[in-house]
C-alpha positions in Angstrom: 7.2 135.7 8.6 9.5 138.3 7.5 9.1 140.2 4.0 10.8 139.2 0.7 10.9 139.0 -2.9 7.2 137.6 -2.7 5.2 139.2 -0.1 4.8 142.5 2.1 3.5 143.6 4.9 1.4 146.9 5.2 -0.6 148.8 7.8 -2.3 150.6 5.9 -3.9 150.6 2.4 -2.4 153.6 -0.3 -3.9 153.8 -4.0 0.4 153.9 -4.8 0.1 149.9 -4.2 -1.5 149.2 -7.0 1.9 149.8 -9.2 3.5 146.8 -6.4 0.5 144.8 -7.5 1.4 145.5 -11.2 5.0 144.5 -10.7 3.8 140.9 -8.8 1.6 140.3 -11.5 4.4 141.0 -14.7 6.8 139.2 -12.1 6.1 135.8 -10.2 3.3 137.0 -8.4 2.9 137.8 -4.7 0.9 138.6 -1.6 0.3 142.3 -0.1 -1.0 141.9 3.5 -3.1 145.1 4.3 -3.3 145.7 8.6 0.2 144.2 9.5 3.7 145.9 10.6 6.8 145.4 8.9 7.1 141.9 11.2 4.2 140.9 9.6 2.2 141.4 13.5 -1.4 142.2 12.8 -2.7 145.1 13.7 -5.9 145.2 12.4 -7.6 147.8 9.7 -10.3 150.0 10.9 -12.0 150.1 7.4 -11.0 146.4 6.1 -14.7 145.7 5.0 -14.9 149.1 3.0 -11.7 147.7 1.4 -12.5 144.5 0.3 -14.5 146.1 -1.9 -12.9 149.0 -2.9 -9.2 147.4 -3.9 -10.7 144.5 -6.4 -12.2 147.6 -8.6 -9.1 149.7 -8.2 -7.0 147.3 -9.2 -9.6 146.1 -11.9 -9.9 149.8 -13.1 -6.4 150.5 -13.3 -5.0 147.2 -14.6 -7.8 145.1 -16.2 -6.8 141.9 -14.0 -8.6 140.3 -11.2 -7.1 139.5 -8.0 -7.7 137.6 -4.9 -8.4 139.6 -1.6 -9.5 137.9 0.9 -10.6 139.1 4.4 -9.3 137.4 7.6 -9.5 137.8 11.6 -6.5 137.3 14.2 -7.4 138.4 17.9 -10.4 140.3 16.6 -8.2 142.2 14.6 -9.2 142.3 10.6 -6.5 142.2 7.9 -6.4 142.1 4.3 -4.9 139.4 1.8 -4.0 140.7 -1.3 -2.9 137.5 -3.6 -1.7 138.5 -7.0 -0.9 135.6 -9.4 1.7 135.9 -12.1 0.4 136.7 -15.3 1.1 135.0 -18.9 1.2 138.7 -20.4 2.0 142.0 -19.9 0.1 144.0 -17.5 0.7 147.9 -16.9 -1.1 150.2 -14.7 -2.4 153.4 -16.0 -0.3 152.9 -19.0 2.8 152.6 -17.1 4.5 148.9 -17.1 6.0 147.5 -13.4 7.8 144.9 -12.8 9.2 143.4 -9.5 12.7 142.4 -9.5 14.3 141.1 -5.4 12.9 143.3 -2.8 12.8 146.3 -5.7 9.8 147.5 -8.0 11.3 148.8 -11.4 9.7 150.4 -14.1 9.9 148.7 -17.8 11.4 151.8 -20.6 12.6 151.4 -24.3 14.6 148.2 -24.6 13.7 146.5 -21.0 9.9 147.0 -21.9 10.4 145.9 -25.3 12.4 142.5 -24.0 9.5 142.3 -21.7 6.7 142.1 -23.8 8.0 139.9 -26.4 9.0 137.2 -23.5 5.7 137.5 -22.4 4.5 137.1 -26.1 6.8 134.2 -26.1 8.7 135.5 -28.9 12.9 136.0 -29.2 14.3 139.3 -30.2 16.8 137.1 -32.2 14.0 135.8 -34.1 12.3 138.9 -35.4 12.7 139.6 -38.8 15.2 142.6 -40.3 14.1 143.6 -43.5 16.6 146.0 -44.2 19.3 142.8 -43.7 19.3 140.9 -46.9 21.4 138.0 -48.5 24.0 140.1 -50.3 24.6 141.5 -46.8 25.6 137.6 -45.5 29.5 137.9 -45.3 30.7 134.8 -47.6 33.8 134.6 -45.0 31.7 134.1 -42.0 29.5 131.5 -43.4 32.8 129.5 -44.9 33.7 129.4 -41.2 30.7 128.4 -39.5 30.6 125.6 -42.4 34.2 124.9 -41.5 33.5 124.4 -37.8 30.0 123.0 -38.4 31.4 119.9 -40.2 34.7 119.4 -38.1 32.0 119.1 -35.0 29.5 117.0 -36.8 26.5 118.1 -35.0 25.0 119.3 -38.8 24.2 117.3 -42.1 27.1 117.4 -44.1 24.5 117.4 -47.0 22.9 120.7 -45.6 26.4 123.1 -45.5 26.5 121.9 -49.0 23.3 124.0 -49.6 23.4 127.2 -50.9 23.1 130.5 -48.7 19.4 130.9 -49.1 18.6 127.7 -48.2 21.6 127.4 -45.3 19.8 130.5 -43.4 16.5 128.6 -43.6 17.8 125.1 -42.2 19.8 127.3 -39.5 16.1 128.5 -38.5 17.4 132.1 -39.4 14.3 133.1 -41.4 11.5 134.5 -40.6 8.3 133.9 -43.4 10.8 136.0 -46.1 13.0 138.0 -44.0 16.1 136.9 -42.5 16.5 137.3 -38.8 18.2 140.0 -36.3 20.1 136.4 -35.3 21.7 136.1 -39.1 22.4 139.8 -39.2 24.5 139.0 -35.7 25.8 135.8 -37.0 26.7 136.4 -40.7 27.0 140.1 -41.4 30.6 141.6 -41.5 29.0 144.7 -39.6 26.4 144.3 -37.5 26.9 147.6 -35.9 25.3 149.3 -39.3 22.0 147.5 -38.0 22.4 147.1 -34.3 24.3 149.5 -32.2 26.3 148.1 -29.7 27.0 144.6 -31.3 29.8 144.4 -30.0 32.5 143.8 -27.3 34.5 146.6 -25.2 37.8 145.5 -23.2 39.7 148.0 -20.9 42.6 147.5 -18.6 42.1 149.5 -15.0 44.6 150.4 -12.5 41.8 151.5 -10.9 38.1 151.6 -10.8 38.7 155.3 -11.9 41.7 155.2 -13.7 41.3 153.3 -17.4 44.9 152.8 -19.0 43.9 151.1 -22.2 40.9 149.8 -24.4 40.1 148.4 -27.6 37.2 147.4 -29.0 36.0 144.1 -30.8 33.9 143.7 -34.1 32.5 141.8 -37.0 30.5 139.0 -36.7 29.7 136.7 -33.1 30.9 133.6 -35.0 34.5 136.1 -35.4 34.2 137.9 -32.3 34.9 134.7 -29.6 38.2 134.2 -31.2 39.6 137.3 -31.4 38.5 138.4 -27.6 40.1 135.4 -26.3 43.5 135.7 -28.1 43.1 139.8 -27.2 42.8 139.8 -23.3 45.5 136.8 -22.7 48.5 138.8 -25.4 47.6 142.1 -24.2 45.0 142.2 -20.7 46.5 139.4 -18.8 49.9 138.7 -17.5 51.0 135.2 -17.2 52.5 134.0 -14.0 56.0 132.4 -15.4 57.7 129.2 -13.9 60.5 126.7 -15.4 60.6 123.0 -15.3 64.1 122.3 -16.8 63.9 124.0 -19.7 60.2 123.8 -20.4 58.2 127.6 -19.8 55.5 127.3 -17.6 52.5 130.3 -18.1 49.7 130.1 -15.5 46.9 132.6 -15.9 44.4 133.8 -13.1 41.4 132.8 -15.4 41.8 129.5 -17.7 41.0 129.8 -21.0 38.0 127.1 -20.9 36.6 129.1 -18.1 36.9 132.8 -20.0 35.9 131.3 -23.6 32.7 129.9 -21.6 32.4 132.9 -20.0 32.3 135.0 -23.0 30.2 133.0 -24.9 27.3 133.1 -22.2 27.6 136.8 -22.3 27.1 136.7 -25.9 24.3 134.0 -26.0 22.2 136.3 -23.6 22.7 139.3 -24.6 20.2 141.8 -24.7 21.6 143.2 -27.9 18.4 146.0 -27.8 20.0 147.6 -25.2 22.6 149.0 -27.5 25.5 148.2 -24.9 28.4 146.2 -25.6 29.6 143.7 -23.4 32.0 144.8 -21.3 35.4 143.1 -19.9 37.1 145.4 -17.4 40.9 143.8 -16.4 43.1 144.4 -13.6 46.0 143.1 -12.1 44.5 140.6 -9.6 40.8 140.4 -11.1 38.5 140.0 -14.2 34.6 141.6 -14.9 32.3 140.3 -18.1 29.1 142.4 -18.3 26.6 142.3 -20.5 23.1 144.0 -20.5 20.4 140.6 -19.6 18.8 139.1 -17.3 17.6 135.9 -15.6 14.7 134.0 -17.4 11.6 134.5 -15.4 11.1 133.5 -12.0 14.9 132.6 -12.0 17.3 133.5 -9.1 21.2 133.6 -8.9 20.5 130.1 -7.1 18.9 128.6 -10.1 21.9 129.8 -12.2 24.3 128.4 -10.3 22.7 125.2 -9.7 22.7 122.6 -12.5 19.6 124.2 -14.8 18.0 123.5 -18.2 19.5 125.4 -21.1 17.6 128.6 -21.3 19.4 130.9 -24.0 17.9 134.6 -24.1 18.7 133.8 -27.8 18.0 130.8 -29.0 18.4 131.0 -32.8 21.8 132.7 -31.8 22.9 129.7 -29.2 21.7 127.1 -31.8 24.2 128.1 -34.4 27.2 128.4 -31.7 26.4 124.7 -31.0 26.3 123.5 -34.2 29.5 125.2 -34.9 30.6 123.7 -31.7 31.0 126.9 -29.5 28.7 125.6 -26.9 27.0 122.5 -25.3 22.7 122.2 -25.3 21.9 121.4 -22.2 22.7 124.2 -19.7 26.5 123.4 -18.4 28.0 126.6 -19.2 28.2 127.9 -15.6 29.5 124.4 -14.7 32.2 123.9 -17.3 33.4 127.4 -15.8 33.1 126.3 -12.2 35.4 123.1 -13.1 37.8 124.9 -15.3 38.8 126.9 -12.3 39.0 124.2 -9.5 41.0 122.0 -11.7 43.6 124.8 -12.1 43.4 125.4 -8.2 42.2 129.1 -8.7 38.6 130.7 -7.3 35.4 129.7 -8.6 33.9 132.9 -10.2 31.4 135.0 -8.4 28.1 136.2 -10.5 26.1 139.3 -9.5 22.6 140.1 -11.2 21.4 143.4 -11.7 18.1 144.8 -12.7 19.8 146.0 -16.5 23.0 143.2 -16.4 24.8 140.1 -15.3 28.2 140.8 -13.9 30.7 137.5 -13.6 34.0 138.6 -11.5 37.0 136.4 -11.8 39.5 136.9 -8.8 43.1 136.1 -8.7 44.9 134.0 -5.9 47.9 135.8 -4.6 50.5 133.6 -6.1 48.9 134.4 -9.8 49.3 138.3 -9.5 51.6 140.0 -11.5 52.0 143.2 -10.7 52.4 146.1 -13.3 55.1 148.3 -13.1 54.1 151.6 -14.7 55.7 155.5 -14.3 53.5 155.4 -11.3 55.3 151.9 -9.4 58.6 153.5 -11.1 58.1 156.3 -9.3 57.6 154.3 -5.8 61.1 152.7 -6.7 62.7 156.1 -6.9 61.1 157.5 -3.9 62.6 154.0 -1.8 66.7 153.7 -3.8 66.8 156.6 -6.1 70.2 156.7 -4.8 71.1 153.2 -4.8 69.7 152.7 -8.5 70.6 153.5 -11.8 68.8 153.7 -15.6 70.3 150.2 -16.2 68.8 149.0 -13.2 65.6 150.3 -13.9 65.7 149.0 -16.9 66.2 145.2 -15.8 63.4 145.7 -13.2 60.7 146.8 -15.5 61.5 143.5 -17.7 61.7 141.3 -14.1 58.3 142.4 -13.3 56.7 141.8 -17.2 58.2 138.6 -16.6 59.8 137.4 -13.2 60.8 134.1 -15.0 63.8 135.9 -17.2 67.1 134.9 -16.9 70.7 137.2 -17.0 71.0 135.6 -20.6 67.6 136.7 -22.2 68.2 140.3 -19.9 71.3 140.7 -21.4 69.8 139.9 -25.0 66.9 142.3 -24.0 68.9 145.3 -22.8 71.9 144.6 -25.1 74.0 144.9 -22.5 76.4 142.4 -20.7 76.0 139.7 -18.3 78.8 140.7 -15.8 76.5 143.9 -15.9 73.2 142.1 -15.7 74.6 140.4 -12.9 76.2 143.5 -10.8 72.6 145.4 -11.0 71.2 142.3 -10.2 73.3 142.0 -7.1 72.3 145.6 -6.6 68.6 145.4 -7.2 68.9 142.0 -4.0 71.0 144.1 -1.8 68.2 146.6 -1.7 65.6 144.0 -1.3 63.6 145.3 -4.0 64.1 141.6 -6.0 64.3 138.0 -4.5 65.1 134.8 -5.8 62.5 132.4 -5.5 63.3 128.5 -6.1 66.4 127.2 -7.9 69.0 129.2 -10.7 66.8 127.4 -13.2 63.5 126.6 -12.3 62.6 129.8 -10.1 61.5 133.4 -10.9 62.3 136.8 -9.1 59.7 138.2 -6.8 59.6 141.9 -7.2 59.1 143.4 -3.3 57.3 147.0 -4.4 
């Protein structure tokens, strides 16, 4: 049997083990087999007695746990089974917290070891209390929304969002004994940034993995934030593929919105927001990235996400308010409601990547949904091909055909303020270079730009 996430093979015993053992037992367990070669072939220990009595006290010395190691015979050869169970709470070794993540053993600092323990403890970040946060610091604006929302969905007594603040936070399960919560602070405060760095959301437009063009940066409350990054990345991040039917404008996007709302609102249900990193959507021409700094719950894999799962929030108090205001479903369908958005609009199902400090969700583009930018850079490809074929006006009409390949003479010539017999002679120009084509009919087609 070949090594994995849950078991290795050893020949040989080292005291450096004990931090594997460590990261089993804060993980989902595992076996160590002492005497064995990477295939998992035993070849036998020369000392295996001396060890089955040494490793229970090392690891009892250095971590305070018991394990099971057992001793066991193939073809008179001796080998030792280390079983570690997974334990309910933390466990470090000589002071120093492991954990095992895949094939990898990490070790737990600041804000991972503090997310740590209090899963362990069974207790939410979002539900700790903030002292420093009180009810003056509520932003009147945001709760008048969430009560908006919260009664158009219906999910919430109408009786209770006719409380008053004090006792809205308390029904919202947003206090904690006589403090309100880090998830009200998220939730309700116009600034969370003043008591949580990194609450809240980057966006940047890359040409290259290397080469950012733009950014901006979203704040103010979560129940504020979804709206604003939607409505952000499709008028400025991503280009719309344009068609015509008669006279009707047709805009098809690489991501649909259900899927990138969805999408965003995972990211901000799970969010380690400890970590002090904002969530992060990186855009380019033919693909989409939403990052945020979480993780899996425990003893979940990227099967178990993709699969149909239970609803599992890294926030719950957080999550519970997006689905009374009717953000978000209960029962663990965000993944799926992505999934489906994308088939039923014919483009590729998102891929997700988990990492041992984030969860990565990459949205790619089908070929016919590209639009590709035309910057000094692509200008400068055009000059280097017809510099001597075209002129300013021409270059003109070709940046506009490539923000838009659905533009006709008329709204170029409205555009450019200049004439239609001279939209249509650069035009002609622009074809007889083959740097544009016609594609479909006069009126329901678009120009594809050939760069």
């Amino acid at each position: 049997m070949p090594e994995n996430q849950n078991t290795e093979w050893k020949s040989k015993w080292k005291d450096e083990y004990l931090e594997w053992i460590c990261g089993y037992a804060n993980a989902q367990g595992g076996k160590i087999y002492i005497g064995c070669d990477d295939e998992g072939n035993v070849i036998g220990l020369q000392n295996a007695r001396k060890l089955l009595e040494d490793v229970p006290n090392k690891i009892r010395d250095a971590m305070g746990i018991i394990v099971g190691v057992n001793l066991f015979e193939k073809e008179g050869k001796e080998y030792l089974e280390i079983d570690v169970p997974a334990y309910p709470i933390g466990i470090s070794c000589k002071g120093v917290y492991y954990y095992r993540s895949g094939s990898t053993r990490q070790i737990l600092t600041g804000p991972a070891l503090e997310a740590f323990l209090l899963r362990k403890r069974g207790v939410t970040w979002d539900n700790l209390p903030m002292p420093a946060f009180s009810l003056q610091d509520i932003d009147d604006n945001a709760v008048e929304r969430f009560k908006q929302l919260a009664a158009k969905k219906g999910r919430i007594d109408k009786s209770v969002l006719d409380e008053t603040k004090a006792v809205l936070m308390e029904k919202l399960h947003l206090m904690n004994g006589d403090y309100l919560t880090n998830a009200a602070m998220l939730l309700f405060s116009k600034d969370p940034e003043k008591w949580q760095l990194g609450a809240y959301v980057k966006i940047g437009y890359f040409e290259t993995d290397a080469e950012l063009i733009y950014q901006d940066e979203i704040h103010g409350s979560l129940l504020e934030q979804v709206d604003k990054i939607v409505e952000l990345v499709y008028l400025k991040y991503m280009k719309a593929r344009i068609s015509y039917e008669n006279m009707q404008r047709i805009e098809r996007y690489f991501v649909p919105e259900d899927a990138l709302r969805e999408a965003i609102l995972n990211a901000l249900c799970h969010k380690q927001y400890q970590s002090g990193v904002p969530v992060q959507i990186s855009v380019y021409e033919d693909r989409l990235y939403i990052a945020n700094g979480g993780c899996l719950p425990e003893k979940w894999t990227l099967n178990n996400l993709m699969q149909k799962h239970a609803s599992v929030p890294y926030n719950p108090n957080i999550a519970h308010v997006f689905y009374l205001a009717g953000f978000i479903e209960s029962w663990g369908r965000g993944i799926e409601k992505i999934c489906a958005a994308c088939k039923n609009a014919n483009v590729p199902v998102p891929e997700y990547t988990v990492n041992p400090g984030d969860i990565m969700i990459k949205f790619s583009a089908p070929e016919e949904l590209v639009v590709r930018s035309i910057r000094p850079k692509v200008t400068e490809k055009v000059t280097e091909k017809v510099i001597e074929n075209l002129d300013d006006k021409s270059l003109k009409i070709l940046k506009l055909l490539v923000e838009d390949p659905g533009y006709t003479a008329v709204i170029l010539s409205e555009k450019l303020s200049l004439s239609r017999k001279t939209i249509s002679e650069r035009i002609k120009k622009l074809r007889e270079n083959k740097i544009i084509e016609r594609v479909g009919s006069d009126r329901k087609g678009y120009w594809k730009i050939n760069l």
